[in-house]
N, C-alpha and C positions, 0 to 999 in steps of 0.2 A: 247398782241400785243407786243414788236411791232416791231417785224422783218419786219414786212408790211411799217413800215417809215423809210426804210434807204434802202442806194442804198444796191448793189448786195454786199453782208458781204466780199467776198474776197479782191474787189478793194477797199473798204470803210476801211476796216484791214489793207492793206498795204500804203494807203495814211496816217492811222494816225500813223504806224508805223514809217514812214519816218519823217513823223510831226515831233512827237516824239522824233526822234535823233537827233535834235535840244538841248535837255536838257541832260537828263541821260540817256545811252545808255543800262540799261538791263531795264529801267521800260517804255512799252508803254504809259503810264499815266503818264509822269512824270512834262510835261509843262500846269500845271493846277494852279489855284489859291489855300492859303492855309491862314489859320492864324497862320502857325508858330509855333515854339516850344513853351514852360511853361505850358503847361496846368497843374495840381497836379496830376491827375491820368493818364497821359500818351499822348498819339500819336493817334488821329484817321483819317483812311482814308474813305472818304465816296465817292464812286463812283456810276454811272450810266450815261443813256442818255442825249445828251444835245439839247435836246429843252425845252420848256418855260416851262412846265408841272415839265417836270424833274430839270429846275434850280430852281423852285421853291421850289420843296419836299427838293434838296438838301443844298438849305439855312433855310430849316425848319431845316433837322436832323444838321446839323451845329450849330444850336444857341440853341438847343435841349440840343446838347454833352456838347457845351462853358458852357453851363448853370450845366452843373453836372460836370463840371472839366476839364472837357477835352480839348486838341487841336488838333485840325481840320482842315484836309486838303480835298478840295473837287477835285475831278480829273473827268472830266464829256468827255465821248467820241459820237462818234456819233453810234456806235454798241455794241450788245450784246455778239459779240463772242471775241469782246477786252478787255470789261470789265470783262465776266464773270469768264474767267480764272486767274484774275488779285486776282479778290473774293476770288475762292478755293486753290490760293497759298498762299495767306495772303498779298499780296502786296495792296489790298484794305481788309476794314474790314467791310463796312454795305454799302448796296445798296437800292432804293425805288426802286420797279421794281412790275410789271403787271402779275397776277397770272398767267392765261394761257399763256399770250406770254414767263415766263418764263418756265413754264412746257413743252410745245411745242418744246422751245429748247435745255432741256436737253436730254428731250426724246429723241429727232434726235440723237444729241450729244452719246448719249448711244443705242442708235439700230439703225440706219444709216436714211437717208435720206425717206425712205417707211415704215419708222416705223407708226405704227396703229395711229390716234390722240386720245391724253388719257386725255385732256382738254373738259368739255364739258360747256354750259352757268350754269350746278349745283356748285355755287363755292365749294362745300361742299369736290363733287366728286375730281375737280379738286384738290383740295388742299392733299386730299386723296394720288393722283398720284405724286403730285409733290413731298410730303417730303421724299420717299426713293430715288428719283432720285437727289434732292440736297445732301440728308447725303452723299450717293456715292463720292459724289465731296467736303466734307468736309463743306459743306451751311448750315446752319439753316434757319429755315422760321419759323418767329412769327406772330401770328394769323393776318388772313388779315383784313385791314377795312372795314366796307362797303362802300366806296368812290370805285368809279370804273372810269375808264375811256375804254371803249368799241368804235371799229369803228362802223362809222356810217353811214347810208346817208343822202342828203338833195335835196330840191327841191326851186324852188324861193315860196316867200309868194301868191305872184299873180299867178302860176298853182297852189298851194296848195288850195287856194280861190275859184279858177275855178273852179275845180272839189271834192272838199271839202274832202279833203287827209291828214288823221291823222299818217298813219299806210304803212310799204310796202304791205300790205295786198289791201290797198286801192286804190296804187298805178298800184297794176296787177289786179285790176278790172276791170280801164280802158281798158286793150286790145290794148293800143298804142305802136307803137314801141321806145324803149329808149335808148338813147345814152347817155351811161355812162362815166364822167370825172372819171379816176382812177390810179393808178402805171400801168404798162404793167402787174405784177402780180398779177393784180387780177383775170386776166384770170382761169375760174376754179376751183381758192379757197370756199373751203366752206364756208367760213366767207364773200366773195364775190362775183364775179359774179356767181359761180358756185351756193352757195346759193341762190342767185338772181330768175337765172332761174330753177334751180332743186326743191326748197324748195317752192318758191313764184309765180313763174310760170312765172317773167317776161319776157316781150320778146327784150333782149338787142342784139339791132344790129350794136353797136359799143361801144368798150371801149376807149374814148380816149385819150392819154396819159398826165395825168397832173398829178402833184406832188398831194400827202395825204396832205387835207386842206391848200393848198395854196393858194394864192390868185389869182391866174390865173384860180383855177378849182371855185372858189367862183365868178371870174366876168363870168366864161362860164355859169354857170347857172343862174346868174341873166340876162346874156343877151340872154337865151333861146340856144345855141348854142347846150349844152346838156341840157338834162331833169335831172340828178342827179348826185351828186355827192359826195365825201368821206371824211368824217372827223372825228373826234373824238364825241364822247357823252358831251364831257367837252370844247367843244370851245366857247368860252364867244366872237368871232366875228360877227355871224349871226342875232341876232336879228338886228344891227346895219346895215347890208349889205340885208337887205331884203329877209332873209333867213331861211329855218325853216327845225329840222330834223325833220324825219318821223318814229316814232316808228315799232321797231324791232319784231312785233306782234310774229313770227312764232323763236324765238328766234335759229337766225344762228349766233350767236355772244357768243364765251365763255365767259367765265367770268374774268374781266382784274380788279381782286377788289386791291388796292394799297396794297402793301405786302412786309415786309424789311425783305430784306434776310444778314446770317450774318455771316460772317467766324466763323466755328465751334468752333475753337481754343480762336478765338479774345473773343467770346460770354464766356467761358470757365471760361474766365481768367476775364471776367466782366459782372456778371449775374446780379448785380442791373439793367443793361439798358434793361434788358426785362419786367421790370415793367414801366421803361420810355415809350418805344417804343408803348409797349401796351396800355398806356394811350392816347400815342396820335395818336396810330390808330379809337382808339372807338370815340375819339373827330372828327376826319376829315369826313366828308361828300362830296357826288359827288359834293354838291352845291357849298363848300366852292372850291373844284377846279375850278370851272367855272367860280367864282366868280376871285380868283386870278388870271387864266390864262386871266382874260379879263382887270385885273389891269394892266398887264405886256406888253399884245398885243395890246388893246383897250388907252388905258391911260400912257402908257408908263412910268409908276411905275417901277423901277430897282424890281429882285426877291427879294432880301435882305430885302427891305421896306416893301414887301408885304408879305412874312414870318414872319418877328417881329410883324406887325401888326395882322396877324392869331394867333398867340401864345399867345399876351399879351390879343386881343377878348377872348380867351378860358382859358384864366388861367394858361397857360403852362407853364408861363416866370413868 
């Protein structure tokens, strides 16, 4: 994922481009938070998406770096084709980023827009496909965790109750028509409705358009308006909003397992942090993400509090 959570990449690039000229005028990243020069062993830039999921990984690798030396500048945008190339020129140097959403978009990036998908829900394979498509672009990718965050859908608790619905399998049992809360693209997508109805056999007779996991698509379906709707695996808001996902039984969902990707160069010139990075991917778990993103959304914890607080639980710090 997660091209699927941001507007359309061109206007979403050129708004924070312009953002951008606000600060330093060749770095689109350049009006971000940092902690500033001294670190002993140099300058790091940690880049990627900015919602809650992502400020949070990015105040973990932050107090990660602080903690072996280094200073730390975090630059968090809202797209992948801002940061990505920021990555492969060196102007960022480690990113947390989502296996198939990022393999998905090299791939394009490297065989145009109808290229084959070379992501599948086997992270094994995915991972396979992805690391000659980063080297190409100067990336490194260290081994991914099993902490995943994958799209999802959901249903309210009470039709879930009704008709005793674990699974979308369960869901196209029933035989009723469903009006699905989604982006406009999900029209199609194999990961979406297209999987939906080709894969699961549902019969969706309307997608309608509400933002990925907002709250608008979270009160459509508690107020029955639609029947399902689209969020992450890792959102720590629904049990609280009378909401429950429904497992991905017939797996049309790649595999989005947390995975730092690392400027070739940067990695090069500092190979201890591949033994960092890897320790605290084998520590991180889907649970502990749902657990912080609900610290952050639910409870309204700054991400900084609830990074420290993950690091110092596991030993990290």
């Amino acid at each position: 994922m997660r091209l699927t959570r941001t507007l359309a990449a061109g206007l979403a690039a050129a708004t924070l481009l312009l953002a951008a000229g606000c600060g330093d005028d060749d770095d689109p990243l350049a009006d971000n938070k940092g902690s500033g020069d001294g670190g002993s062993k140099g300058s790091v830039v940690v880049g990627g998406q900015d919602f809650t999921e992502m400020q949070v990984l990015a105040a973990i690798y932050q107090k990660v770096l602080e903690d072996q030396g280094y200073s730390v500048t975090t630059k968090l945008v809202t797209t992948r084709d801002v940061y990505l190339p920021e990555l492969a020129n060196g102007n960022v140097d480690i990113v947390p980023d989502y296996l198939a959403g990022l393999t998905d978009f090299l791939n394009t990036e490297a065989n145009g827009p109808d290229a084959e998908q070379v992501s599948s829900n086997d992270a094994d394979a995915t991972l396979e496909a992805l690391e000659p498509l980063a080297e190409a672009q100067g990336i490194s990718i260290l081994p991914p965790s099993e902490a995943t965050d994958q799209n999802a859908f959901f249903v309210s608790q009470e039709f879930a109750d009704q008709h005793d619905l674990a699974t979308l399998s369960d869901l196209a049992a029933l035989g009723q028509p469903i009006k699905l809360g989604a982006p406009p693209d999900c029209e199609g997508r194999a990961d979406c409705e297209g999987g939906l109805t080709e894969v699961y056999g549902l019969d969706i007779t309307e997608i309608v358009p509400l933002d990925f996991a907002s709250a608008q698509v979270k009160d459509a379906v508690a107020k029955g308006e639609v029947q399902l709707g689209e969020t992450g695996t890792t959102d720590g808001t629904l049990e609280d909003l009378g909401l429950v996902l429904l497992e991905d039984d017939q797996g049309i969902q790649p595999a989005q397992n947390l995975t730092p990707a690392v400027n070739s160069e940067f990695l090069a010139d500092n190979p201890d942090l591949e033994d960092v990075f890897n320790e605290l991917s084998e520590a991180l778990t889907t649970e502990d993400l749902a657990e912080m993103n609900a610290k952050v959304d639910v409870e309204r914890q700054k991400p900084e509090d609830v990074a420290q607080e993950f690091l110092e639980d596991k030993g990290l710090l």
